[in-house]
Each structure stands twice: as structure tokens, then as C-alpha cells.
VOBA-1610 file (N, C-alpha, C; in pm, whole numbers, padded with zeros to 5 digits, always signed):
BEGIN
Unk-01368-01500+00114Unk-01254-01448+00040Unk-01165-01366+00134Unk-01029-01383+00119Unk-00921-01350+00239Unk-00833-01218+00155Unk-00742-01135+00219Unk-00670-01071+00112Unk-00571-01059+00235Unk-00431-01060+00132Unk-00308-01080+00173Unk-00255-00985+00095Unk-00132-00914+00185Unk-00047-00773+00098Unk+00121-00853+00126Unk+00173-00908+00086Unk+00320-00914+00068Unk+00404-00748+00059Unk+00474-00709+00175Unk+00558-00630+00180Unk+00686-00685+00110Unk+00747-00634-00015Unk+00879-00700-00029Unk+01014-00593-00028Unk+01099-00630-00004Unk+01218-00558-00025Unk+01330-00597-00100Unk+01417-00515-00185Unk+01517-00592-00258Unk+01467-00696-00343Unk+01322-00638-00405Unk+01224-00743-00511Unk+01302-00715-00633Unk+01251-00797-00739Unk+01298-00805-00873Unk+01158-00768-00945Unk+01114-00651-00990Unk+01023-00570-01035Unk+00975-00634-01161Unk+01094-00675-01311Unk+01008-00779-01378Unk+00990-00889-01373Unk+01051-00941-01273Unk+00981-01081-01240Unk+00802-01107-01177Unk+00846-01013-01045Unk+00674-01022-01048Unk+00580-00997-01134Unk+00607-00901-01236Unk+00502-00863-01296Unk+00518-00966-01447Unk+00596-01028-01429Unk+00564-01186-01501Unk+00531-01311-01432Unk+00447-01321-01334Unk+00443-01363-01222Unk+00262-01418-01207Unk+00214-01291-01297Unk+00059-01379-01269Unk+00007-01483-01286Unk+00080-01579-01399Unk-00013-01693-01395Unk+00028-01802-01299Unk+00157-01755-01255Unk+00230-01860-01142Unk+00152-01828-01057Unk+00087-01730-00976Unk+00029-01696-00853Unk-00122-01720-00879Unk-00169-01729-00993Unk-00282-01841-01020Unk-00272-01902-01017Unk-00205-02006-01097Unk-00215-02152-01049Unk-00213-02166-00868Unk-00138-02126-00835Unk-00147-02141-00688Unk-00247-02104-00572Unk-00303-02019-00666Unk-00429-01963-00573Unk-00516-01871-00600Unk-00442-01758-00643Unk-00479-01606-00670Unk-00586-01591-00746Unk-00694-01572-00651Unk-00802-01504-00755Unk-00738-01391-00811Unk-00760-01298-00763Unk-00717-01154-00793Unk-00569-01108-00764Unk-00510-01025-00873Unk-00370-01013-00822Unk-00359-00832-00832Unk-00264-00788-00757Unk-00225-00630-00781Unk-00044-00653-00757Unk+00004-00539-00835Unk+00166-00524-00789Unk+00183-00422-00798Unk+00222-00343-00697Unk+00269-00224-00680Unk+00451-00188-00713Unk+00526-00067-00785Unk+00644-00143-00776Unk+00675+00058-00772Unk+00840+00018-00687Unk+00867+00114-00716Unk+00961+00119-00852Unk+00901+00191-00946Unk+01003+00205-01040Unk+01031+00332-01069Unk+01087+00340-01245Unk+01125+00471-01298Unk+01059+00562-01324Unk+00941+00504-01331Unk+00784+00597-01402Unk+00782+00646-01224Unk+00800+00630-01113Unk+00776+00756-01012Unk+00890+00775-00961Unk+00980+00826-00991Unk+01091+00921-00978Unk+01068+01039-00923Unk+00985+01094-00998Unk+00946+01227-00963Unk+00861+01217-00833Unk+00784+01148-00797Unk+00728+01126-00708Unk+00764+01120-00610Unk+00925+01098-00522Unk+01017+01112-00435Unk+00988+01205-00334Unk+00965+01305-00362Unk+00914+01446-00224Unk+00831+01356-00146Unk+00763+01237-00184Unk+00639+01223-00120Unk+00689+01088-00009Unk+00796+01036-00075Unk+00858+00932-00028Unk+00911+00923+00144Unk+00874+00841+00205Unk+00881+00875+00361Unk+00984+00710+00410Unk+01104+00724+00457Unk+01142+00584+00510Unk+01160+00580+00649Unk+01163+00463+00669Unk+01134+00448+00802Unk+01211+00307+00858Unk+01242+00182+00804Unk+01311+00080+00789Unk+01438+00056+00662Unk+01529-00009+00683Unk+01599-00017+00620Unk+01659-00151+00573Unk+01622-00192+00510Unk+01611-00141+00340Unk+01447-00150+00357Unk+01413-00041+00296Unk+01244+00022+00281Unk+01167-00051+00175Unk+01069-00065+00163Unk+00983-00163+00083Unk+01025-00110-00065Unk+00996-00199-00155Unk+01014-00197-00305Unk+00881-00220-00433Unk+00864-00271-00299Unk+00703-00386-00420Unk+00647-00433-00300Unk+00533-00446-00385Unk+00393-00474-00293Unk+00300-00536-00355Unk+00279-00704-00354Unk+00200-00791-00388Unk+00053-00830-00321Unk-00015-00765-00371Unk-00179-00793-00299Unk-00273-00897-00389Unk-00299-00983-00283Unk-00338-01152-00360Unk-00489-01185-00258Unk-00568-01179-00363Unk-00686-01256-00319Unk-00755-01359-00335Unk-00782-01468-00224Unk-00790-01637-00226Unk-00896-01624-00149Unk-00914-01777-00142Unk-01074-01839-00069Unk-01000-01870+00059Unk-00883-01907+00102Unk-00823-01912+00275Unk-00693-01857+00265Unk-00668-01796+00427Unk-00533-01764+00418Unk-00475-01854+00507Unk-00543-01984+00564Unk-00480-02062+00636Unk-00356-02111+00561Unk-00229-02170+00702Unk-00130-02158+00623Unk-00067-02266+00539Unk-00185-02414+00557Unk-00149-02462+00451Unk-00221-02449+00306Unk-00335-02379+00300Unk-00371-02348+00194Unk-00281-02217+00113Unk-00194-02148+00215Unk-00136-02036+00154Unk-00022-02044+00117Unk+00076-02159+00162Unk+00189-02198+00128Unk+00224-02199-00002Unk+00161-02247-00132Unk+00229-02231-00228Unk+00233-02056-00265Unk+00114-02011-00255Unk+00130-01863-00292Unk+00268-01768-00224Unk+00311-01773-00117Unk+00428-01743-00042Unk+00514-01772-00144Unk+00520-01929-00158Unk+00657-01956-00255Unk+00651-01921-00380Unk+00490-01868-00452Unk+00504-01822-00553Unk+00576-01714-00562Unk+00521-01604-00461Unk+00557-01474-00418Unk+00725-01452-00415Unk+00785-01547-00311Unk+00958-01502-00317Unk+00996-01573-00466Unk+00946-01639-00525Unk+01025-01711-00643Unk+00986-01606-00760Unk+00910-01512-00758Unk+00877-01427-00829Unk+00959-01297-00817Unk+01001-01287-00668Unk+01035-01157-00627Unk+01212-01148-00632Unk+01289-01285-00613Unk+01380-01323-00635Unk+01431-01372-00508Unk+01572-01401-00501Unk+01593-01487-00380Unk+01689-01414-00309Unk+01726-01292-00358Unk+01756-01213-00230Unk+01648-01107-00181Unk+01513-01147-00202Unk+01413-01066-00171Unk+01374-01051-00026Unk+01370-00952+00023Unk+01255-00988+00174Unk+01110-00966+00146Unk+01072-01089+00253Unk+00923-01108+00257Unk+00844-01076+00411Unk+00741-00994+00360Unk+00631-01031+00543Unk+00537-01013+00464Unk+00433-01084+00525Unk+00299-01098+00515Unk+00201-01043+00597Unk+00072-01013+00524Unk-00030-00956+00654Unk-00142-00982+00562Unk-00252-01100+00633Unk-00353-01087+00644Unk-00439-00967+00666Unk-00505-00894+00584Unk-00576-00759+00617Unk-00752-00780+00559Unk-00809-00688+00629Unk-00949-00655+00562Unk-00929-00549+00507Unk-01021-00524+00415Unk-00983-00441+00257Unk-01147-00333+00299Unk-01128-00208+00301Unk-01224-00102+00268Unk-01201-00026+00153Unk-01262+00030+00105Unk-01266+00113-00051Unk-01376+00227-00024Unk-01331+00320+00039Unk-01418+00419+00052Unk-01422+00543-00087Unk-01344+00490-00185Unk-01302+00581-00260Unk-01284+00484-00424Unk-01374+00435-00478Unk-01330+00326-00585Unk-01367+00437-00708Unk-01242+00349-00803Unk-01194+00411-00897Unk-01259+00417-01037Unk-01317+00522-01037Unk-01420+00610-01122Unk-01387+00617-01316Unk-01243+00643-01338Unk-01240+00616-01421Unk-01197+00461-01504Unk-01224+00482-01682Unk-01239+00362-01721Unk-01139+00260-01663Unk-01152+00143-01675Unk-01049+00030-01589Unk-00957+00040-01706Unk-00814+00033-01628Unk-00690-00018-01708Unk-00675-00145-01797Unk-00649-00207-01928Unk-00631-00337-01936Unk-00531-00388-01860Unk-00584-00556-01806Unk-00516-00610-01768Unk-00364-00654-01758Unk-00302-00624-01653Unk-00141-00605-01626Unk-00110-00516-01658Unk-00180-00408-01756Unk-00115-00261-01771Unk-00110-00124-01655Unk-00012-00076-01659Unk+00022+00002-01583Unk-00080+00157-01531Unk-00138+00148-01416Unk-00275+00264-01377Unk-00246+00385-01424Unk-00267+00436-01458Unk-00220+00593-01465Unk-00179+00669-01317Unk-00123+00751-01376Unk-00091+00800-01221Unk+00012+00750-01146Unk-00023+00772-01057Unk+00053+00680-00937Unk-00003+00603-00798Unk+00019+00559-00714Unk-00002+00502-00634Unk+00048+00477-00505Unk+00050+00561-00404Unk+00120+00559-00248Unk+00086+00474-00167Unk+00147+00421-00137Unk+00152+00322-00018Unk+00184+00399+00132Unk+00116+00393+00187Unk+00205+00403+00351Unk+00151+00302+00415Unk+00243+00261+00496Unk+00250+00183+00654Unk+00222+00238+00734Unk+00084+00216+00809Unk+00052+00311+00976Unk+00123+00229+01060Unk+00171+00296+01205Unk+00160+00214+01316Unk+00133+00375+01375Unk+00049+00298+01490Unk-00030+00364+01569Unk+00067+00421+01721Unk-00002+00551+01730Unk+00112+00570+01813Unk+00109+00533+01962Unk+00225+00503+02035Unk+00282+00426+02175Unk+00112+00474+02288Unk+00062+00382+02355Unk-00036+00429+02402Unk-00180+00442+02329Unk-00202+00415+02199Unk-00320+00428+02189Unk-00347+00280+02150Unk-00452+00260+02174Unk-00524+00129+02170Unk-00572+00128+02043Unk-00589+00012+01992Unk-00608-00030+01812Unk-00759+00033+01820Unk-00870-00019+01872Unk-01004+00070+01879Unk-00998+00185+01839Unk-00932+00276+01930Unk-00938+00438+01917Unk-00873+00483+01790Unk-00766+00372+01754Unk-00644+00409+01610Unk-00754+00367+01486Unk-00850+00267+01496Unk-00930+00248+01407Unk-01026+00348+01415Unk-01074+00377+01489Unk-01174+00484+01487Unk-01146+00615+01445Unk-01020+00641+01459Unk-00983+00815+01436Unk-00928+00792+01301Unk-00910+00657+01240Unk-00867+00671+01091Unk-00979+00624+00990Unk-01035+00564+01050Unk-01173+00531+00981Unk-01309+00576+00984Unk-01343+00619+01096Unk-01466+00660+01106Unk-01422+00846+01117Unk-01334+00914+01131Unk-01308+01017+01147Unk-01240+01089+01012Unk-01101+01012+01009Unk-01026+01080+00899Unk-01103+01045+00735Unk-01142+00964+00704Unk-01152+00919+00585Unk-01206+00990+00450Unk-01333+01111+00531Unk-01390+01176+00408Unk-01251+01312+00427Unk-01161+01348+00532Unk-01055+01435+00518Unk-01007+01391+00436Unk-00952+01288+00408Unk-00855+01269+00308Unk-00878+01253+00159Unk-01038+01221+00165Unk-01071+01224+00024Unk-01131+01372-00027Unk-01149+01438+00055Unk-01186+01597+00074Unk-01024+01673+00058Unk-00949+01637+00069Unk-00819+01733+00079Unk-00717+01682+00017Unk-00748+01614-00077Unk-00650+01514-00193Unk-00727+01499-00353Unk-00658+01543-00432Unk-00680+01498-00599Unk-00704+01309-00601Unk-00693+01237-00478Unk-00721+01090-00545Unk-00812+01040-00601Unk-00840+00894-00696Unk-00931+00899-00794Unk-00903+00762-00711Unk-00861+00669-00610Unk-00920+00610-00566Unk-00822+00572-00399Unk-00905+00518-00375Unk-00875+00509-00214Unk-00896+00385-00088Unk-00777+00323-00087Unk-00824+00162-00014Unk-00758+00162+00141Unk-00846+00143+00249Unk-00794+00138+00366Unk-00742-00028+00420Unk-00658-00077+00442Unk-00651-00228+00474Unk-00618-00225+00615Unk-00698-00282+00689Unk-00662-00317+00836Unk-00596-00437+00854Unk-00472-00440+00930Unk-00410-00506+00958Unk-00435-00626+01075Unk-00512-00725+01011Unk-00552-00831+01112Unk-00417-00894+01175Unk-00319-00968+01104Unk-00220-01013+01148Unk-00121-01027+01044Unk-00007-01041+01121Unk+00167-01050+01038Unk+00119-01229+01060Unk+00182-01276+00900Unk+00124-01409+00885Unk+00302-01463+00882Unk+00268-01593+00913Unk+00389-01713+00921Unk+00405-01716+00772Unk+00559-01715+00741Unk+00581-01763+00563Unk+00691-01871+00576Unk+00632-01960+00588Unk+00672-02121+00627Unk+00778-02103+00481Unk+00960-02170+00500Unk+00990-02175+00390Unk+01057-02065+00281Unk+00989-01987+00284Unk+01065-01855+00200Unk+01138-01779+00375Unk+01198-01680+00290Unk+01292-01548+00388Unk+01191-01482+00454Unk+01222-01435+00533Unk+01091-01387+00627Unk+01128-01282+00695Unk+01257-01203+00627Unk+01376-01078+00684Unk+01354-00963+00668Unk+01180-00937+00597Unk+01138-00808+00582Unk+01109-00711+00655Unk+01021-00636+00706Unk+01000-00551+00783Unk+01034-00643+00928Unk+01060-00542+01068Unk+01110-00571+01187Unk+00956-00672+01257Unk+00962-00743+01272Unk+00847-00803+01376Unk+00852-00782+01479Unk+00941-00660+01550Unk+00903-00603+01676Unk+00864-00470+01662Unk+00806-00392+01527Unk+00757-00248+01502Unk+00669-00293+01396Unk+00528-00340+01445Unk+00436-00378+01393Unk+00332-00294+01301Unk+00296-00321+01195Unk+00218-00258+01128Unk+00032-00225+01136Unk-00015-00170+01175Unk-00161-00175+01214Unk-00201-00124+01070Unk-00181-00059+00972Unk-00306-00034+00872Unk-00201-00017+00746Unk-00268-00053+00600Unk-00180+00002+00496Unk-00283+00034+00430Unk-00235+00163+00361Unk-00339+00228+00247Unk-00285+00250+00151Unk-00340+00241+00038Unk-00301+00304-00071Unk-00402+00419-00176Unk-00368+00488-00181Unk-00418+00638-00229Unk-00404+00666-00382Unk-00435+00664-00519Unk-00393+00703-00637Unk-00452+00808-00690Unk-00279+00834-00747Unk-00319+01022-00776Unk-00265+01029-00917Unk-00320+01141-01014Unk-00284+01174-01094Unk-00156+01227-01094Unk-00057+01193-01254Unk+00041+01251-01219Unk+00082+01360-01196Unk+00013+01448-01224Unk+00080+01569-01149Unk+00076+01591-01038Unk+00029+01471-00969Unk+00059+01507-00790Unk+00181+01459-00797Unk+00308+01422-00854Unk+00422+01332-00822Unk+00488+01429-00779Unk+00489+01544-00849Unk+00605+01672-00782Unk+00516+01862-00785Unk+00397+01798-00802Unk+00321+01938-00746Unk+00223+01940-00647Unk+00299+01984-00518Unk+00149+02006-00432Unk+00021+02068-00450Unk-00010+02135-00494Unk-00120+02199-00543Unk-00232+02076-00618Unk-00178+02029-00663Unk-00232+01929-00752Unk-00246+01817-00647Unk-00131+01785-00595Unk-00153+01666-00494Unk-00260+01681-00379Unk-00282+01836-00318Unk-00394+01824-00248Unk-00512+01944-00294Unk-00534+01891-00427Unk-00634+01957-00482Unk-00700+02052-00513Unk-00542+02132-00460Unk-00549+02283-00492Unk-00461+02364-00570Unk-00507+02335-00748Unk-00448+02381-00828Unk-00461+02566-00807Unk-00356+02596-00858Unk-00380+02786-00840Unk-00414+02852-00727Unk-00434+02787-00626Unk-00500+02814-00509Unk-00430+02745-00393Unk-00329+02880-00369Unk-00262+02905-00258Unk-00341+02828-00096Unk-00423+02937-00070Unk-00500+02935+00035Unk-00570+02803+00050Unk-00613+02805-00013Unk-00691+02648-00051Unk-00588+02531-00015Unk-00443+02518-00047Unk-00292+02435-00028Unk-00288+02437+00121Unk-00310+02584+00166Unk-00293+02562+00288Unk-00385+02466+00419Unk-00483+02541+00331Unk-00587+02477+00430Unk-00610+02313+00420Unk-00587+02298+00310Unk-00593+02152+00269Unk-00505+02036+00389Unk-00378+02102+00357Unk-00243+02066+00446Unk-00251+02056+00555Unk-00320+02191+00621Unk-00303+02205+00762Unk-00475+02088+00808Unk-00577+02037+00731Unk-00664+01990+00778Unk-00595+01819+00777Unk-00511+01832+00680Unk-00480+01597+00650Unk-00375+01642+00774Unk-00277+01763+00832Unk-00204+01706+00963Unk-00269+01724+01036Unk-00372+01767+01073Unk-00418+01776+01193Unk-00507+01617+01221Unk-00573+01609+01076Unk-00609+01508+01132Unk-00561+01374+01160Unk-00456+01302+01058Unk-00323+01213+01092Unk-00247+01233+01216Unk-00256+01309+01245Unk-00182+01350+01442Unk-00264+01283+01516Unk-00396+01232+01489Unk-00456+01196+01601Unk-00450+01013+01587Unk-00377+00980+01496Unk-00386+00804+01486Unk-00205+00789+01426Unk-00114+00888+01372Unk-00069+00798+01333Unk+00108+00842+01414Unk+00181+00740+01417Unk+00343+00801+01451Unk+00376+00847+01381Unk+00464+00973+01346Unk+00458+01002+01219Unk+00626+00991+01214Unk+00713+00948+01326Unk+00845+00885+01328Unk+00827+00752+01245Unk+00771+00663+01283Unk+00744+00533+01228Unk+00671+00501+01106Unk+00597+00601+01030Unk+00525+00558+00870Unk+00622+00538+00793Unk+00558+00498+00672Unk+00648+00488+00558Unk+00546+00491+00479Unk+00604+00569+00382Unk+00509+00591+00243Unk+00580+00586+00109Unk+00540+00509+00029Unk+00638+00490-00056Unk+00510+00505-00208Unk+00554+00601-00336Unk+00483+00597-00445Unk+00562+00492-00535Unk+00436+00423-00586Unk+00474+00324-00702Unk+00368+00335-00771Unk+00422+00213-00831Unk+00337+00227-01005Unk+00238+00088-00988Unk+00119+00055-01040Unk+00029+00029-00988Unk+00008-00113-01104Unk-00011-00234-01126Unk-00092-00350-01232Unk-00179-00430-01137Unk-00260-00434-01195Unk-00390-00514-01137Unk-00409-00634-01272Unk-00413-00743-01241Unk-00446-00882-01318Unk-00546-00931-01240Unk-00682-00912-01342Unk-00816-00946-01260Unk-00828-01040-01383
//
């Protein structure tokens, strides 16, 4: 089993999310859509850009190959879903879950509670993918679940930017490459209260320390010119 994250830009938000049984038939075991909509507005402080025009939606699709003629129709499911002035890139990734999500499951296609952040790593000029995997995975990982309100937590390593034979392919730059995407979900009151966002309701000191432990430790893997973090709203069709 393979998993693929579609970065899109300039997506059409209810189309994809009328979109699942087309991306079944074509392949999709498992589907997720991330979107930015109205329900995280508030969530904006948290919002980080970095490319332009900055991601919108985020299609995560899981199949039995990501070779690219077995993946071809899913691509075309993907832009015909997203619309046709959409941008598309692809990335083959491996999926970690150091942090799975505790409370009851959402019904299907309904919207997670909370919210849901996305960022884009790239690793900074000079460090080698080894050391960038190691200081975000084997180092940072219980920091961030130690110094954050999230209720769940997925690391995706970025194996490769995949060919999308056929659809637009004008999304993110293919010369400022992506090494990791995560996504983090938080209750809503992390959308516009820090305290809450890093798990320190009423507690000043506690904010601080929290803060000053996720930069210190993100300084050691990530550019922090080049991320992007974007909150959206979260459907999973399992």
C-alpha cells in the first residue's frame, strides 16, 4: 500500500469533497481532504506562506501502486475534481503516526473537529536528508507532542515529487523541493489562542517554555524562510 498527498492550489473546495466516489472508482482505497475554508479563518495567526499562490487543499489517497500507469487515472481524478484552473504536484510519501487520534472517529466525509495544519518542510541549505530525518524524527517528535494541545499527529516523508502525466503540473516550484509534510490537529481553540495551542491554558510560564522548546527544536531541521503552514479543515472517506 502506497500513499500519495496532492498539493493543490486555486482548488475548487466543493468539488473535491464531492469527489470520493470518483477517486474510488479509480483507485482510492482511502481518501482525506484537507481544505482551506471558512470554518479556519480564525486560524490565520498560524498561517505561514512561502510560494505564491500558496496551497488551498490537500488530497491524501491511498492505493496498492503509485506506479505511473497505475496512478494515472487518480491524477485525472484529482484535477477534474479540483477544477481546471487548479495547480497540481504530487509526492509519493511514507506515512508515520506517532500521535493517532484518540477520540471517537468522525462519520464519514464529515468534517474533524478542530482543525488541521499542514506545513511543508524543506530542510535547510547544507544539511543532508539523514541528519534532517533524524533531528525531526527521532529527536523532535515527542517535543512536539509534549508542547502542543494535538489530538493527533502524522509525519510524511517525502520519497519523491511524482510525474502527473496529462493534468497541470504548475503547483509548487520543482526547483524548492519539499522533504517532509505533517499534519498536526488541534482543538479549536488553538485557532486564535496560544495558550491553548501549546498547551498552556492559564499558564503563562508554561507558554513560554513550551515555545521556546518547539523553536529550538525546529531550528535544528527546518528553513524557516521556506515552510509553509497552512490550517484547514479536515474529511476523511474511509
Amino acid at each position: 500500500m502506497e500513499k500519495i498527498i496532492y498539493v493543490l492550489t486555486r482548488a475548487d473546495g466543493d468539488r473535491l469533497l464531492g469527489s470520493a466516489d470518483a477517486l474510488t472508482a479509480a483507485g482510492a482505497t482511502r481518501i482525506q481532504v484537507n481544505l482551506v475554508d471558512a470554518a479556519v479563518v480564525a486560524a490565520g495567526r498560524w498561517r505561514i506562506e512561502h510560494q505564491t499562490p500558496s496551497p488551498d487543499a490537500f488530497v491524501s489517497l491511498w492505493l496498492a501502486t503509485a506506479h505511473r500507469a497505475g496512478r494515472a487515472p487518480l491524477d485525472a481524478a484529482v484535477q477534474e475534481a479540483a477544477g481546471p484552473d487548479a495547480g497540481l504536484t504530487a509526492y509519493l510519501v511514507t506515512e508515520s503516526c506517532p500521535l493517532v487520534e484518540a477520540r471517537a472517529a468522525t462519520p464519514r466525509g464529515e468534517r474533524t473537529p478542530g482543525f488541521a495544519q499542514i506545513a511543508l518542510l524543506r530542510r535547510p541549505s547544507g544539511q543532508t536528508f539523514d541528519a534532517f530525518l533524524a533531528a525531526w524524527l527521532d529527536e523532535h517528535t515527542d517535543v512536539a507532542i509534549e508542547t502542543q494541545s494535538t489530538f493527533s499527529y502524522t509525519q510524511n516523508v517525502v520519497v519523491r515529487r511524482l510525474a502527473t502525466a496529462g493534468v497541470r503540473d504548475d503547483g509548487l516550484d520543482a526547483s524548492d523541493p519539499v522533504d517532509g509534510i505533517v499534519e498536526e490537529c488541534f482543538p479549536a481553540g488553538a485557532m486564535d489562542d496560544p495558550h491553548v495551542f501549546f498547551d498552556a491554558v492559564d499558564d503563562d510560564e508554561r507558554l513560554a517554555d513550551h515555545t521556546a522548546r518547539m523553536v529550538a527544536s525546529t531550528s535544528k531541521f527546518l528553513d524557516f524562510d521556506r515552510i509553509e503552514v497552512i490550517p484547514t479543515s479536515r474529511y476523511v472517506f474511509d
